[in-house]
C-alpha positions as CSV (number, residue, x, y, z in Angstrom):
1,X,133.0,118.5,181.1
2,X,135.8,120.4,183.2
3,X,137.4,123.5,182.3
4,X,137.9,123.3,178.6
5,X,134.0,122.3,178.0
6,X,133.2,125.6,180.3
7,X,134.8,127.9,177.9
8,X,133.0,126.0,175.1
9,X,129.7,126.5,176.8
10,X,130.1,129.9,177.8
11,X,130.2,130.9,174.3
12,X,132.2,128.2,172.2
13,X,135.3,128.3,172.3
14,X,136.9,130.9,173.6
15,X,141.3,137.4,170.8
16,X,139.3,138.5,171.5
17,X,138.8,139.9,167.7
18,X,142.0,140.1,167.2
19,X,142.6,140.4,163.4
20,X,145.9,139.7,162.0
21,X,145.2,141.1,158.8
22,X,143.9,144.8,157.6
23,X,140.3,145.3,157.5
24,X,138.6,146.4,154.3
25,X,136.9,149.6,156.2
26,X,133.4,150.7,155.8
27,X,134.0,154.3,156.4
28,X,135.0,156.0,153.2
29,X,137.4,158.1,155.1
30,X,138.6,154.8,156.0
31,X,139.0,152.8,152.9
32,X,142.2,152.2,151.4
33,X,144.9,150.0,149.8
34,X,145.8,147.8,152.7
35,X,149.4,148.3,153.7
36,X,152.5,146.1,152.4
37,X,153.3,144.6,155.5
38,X,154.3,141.5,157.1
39,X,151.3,140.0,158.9
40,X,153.0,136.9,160.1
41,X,153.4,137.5,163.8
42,X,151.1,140.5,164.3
43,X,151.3,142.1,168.0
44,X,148.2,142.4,169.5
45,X,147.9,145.5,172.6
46,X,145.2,145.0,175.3
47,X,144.8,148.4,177.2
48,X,142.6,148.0,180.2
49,X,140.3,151.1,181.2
50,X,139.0,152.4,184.4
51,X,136.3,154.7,183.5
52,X,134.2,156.2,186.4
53,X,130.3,155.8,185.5
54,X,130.2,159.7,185.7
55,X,132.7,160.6,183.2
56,X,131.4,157.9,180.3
57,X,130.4,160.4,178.0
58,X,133.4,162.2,178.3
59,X,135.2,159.0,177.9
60,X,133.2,158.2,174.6
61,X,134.3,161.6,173.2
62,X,137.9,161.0,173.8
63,X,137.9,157.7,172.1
64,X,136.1,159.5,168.9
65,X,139.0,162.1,169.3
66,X,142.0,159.3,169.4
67,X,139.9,157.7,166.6
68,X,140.8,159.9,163.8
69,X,144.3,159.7,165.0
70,X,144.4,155.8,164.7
71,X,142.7,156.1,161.5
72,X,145.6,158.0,160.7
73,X,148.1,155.3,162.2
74,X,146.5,153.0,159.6
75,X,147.0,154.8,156.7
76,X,150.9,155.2,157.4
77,X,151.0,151.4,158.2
78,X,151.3,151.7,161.8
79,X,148.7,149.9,163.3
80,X,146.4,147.0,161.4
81,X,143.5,147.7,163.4
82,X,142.4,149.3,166.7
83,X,138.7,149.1,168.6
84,X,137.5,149.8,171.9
85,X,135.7,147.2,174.0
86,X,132.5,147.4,176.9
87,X,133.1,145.0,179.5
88,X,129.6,143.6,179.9
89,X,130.1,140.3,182.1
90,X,131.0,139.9,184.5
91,X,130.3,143.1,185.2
92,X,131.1,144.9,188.7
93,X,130.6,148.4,190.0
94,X,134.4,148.0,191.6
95,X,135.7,146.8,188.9
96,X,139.6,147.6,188.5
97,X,138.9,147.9,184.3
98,X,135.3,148.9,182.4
99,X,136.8,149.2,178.8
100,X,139.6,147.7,176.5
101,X,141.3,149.4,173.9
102,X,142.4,146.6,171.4
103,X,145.1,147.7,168.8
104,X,146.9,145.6,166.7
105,X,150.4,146.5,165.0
106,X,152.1,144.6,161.8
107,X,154.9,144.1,164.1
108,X,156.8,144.5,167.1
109,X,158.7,147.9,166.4
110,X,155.6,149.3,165.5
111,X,154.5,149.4,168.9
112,X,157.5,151.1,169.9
113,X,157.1,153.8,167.3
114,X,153.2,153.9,167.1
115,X,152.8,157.3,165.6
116,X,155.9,157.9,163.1
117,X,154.7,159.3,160.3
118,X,151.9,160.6,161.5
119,X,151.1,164.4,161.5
120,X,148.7,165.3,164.1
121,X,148.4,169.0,162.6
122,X,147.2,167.4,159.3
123,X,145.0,165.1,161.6
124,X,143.1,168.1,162.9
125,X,143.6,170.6,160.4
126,X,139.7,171.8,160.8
127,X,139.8,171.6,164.4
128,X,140.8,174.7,166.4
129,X,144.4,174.1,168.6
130,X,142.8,174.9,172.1
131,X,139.9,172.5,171.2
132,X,142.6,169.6,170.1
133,X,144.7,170.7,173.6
134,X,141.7,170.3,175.7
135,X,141.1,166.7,174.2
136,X,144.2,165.7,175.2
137,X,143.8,166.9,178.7
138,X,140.4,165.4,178.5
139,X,142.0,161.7,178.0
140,X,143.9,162.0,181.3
141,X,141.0,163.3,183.0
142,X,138.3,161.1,181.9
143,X,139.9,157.5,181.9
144,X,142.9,155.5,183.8
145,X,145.0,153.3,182.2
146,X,145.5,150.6,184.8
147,X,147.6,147.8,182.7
148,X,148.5,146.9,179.4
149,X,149.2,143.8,178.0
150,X,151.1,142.6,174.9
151,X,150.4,139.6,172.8
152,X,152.1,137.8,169.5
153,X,148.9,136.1,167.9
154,X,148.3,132.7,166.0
155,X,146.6,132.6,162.7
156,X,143.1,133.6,163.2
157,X,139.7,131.0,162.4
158,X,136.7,133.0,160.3
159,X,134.0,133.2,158.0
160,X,133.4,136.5,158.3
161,X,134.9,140.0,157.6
162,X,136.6,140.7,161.5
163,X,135.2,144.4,161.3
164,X,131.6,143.4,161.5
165,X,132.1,141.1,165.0
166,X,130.7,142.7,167.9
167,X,131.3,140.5,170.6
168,X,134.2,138.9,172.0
169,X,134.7,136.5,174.6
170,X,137.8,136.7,176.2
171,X,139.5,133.6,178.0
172,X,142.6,134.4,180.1
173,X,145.1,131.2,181.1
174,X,148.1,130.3,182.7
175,X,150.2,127.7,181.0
176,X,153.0,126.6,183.3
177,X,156.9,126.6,181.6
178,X,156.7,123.3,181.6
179,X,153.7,122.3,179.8
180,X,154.5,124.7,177.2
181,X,154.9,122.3,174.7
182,X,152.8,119.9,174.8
183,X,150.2,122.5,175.5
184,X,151.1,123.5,172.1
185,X,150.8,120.0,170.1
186,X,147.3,119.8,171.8
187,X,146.3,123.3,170.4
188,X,147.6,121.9,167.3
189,X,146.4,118.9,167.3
190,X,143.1,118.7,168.7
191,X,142.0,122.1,169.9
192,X,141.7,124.4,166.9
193,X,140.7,121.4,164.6
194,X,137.3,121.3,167.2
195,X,137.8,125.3,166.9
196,X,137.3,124.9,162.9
197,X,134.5,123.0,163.1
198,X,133.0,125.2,165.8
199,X,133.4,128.2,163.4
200,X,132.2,126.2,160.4
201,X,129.1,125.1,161.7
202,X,127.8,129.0,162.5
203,X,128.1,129.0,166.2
204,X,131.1,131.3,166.3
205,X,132.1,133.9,164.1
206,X,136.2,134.7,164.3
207,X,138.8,132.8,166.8
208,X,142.4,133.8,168.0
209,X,144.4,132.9,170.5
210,X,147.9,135.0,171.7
211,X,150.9,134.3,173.7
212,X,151.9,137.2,176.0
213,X,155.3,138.4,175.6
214,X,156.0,140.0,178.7
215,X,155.3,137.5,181.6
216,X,157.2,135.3,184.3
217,X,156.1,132.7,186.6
218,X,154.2,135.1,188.6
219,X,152.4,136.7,186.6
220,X,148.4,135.8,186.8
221,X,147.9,134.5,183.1
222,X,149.9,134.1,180.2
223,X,147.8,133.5,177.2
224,X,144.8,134.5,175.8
225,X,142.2,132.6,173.4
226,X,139.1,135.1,171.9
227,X,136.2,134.0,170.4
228,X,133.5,136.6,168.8
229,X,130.1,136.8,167.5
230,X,129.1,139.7,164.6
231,X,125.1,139.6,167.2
232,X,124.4,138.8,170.8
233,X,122.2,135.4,169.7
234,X,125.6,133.4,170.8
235,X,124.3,131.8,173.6
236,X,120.5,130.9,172.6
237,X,121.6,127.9,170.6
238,X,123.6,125.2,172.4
239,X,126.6,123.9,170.0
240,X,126.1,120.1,169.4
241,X,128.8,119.4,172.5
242,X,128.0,115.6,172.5
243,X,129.1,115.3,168.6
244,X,132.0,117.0,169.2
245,X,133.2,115.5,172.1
246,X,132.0,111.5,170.3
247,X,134.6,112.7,167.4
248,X,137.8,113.9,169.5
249,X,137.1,113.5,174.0
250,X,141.1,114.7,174.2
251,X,140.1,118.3,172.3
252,X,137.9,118.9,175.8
253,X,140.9,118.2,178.1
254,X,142.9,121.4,178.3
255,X,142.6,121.7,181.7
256,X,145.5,119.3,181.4
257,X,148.0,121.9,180.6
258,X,146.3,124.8,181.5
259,X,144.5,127.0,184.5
260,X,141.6,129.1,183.3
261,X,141.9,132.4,185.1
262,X,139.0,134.4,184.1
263,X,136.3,134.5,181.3
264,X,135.5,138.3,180.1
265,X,132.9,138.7,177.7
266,X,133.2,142.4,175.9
267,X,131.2,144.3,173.4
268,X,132.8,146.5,170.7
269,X,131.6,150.3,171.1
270,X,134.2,152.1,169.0
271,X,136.3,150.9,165.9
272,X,137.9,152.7,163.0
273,X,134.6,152.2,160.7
274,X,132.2,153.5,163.3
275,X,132.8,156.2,166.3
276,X,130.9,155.1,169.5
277,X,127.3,156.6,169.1
């Protein structure tokens, strides 16, 4: 079923909950009136972690610290939603990332200028300064940031409320300059069609895909498509592959304008609702 069918069966289809909208939060301290922004062509930031299995914990406590300050980023309108992912497969002791910081920003400037507004002595008010100073030396010390990439997202497939998906699996491509465009009248035309019916029929939960913005002819991959799960039951019931394929073969032939580079599959262990436990 080449490569296109291997994503599918992997998990169905392949974001990476990636929303493009605000996220009703669960959190009191959370909740609010979601921003007046334009949600067209949300940016989407994947920050790639190397966390040494020793310093974990430590790790864990400076993503609840950075936590309150993104929750504060989403109350000024900065940010639309941040979350921090476990790699779990394929998973490798030398393994250049273990975690991904997802964030994603209304727009492109707001990457640029992630934190106007926000007043970090407000933030941490209740918190002693040395305390707050040795979090920040903490972050440096307990994580390295090994490479960031920057994505402009489509509009996203769900059923679901995006906050409650904890799974995500993550399929990295390389779509040559010259296939561009018809690689993007067959994501129009037959792939997210298959992708709706996918999501429709319960055997996926939330679908994105993203373009990267910074990339050449070099570079490894330069798009992304995500598919998540809210409960790790994705793979004990096999979509109905043979149906899909009967009503559209074409929507199983990316491989025709596209290399599949890796499949990362990533559970969420922080998000602005719930700090990691």
């Amino acid at each position: 079923m080449k490569r296109l069918s291997i994503i599918l069966m992997l998990g169905v289809c392949s974001a990476i909950f990636i929303p493009n909208q605000v996220v009703a939060q669960k959190n009191p301290a959370t909740s609010q009136k979601k921003p007046a922004v334009d949600q067209k062509s949300p940016v989407i930031s994947f920050e790639y972690m190397q966390v040494k299995p020793d310093n974990t914990e430590e790790y864990m406590q400076v993503e609840n610290f950075w936590r309150d300050i993104h929750i504060a980023q989403l109350k000024s309108g900065n940010i639309l939603d941040w979350s921090v992912w476990k790699v779990v497969a394929p998973y490798r002791l030398d393994a250049p990332y273990q975690y991904v910081v997802i964030t994603t920003y209304p727009k492109f400037s707001n990457l640029l200028h992630p934190y106007e507004g926000v007043d970090l002595s407000k933030v941490f008010s209740k918190i002693p300064k040395d305390s707050v100073d040795k979090m920040f030396t903490l972050t440096d010390k307990s994580r390295d940031k090994v490479q960031q990439d920057i994505f402009f997202t489509g509009e996203p497939i769900s059923t679901t409320d995006p906050d409650s998906v904890n799974y995500m699996l993550v399929s990295f491509l390389k779509v040559t300059p010259e296939k561009s465009k018809d690689y993007g009248s067959f994501i129009q035309a037959h792939w997210l069609p298959l992708v709706r019916k996918v999501v429709k029929d319960g055997y996926a939960d939330f679908y994105v895909q993203g373009s990267a913005i910074f990339s050449n002819d070099n570079s490894a991959y330069n798009s992304i498509m995500a598919i998540c799960w809210k409960n790790d039951s994705m793979y004990d019931i096999r979509p109905p592959f043979e149906k899909y394929i009967k009503e559209d073969p074409i929507a199983f032939e990316g491989y025709k304008w596209y290399t599949e580079v890796n499949n990362t599959l990533l559970r969420k262990v922080v998000s602005l609702s719930a700090p990691a436990q």
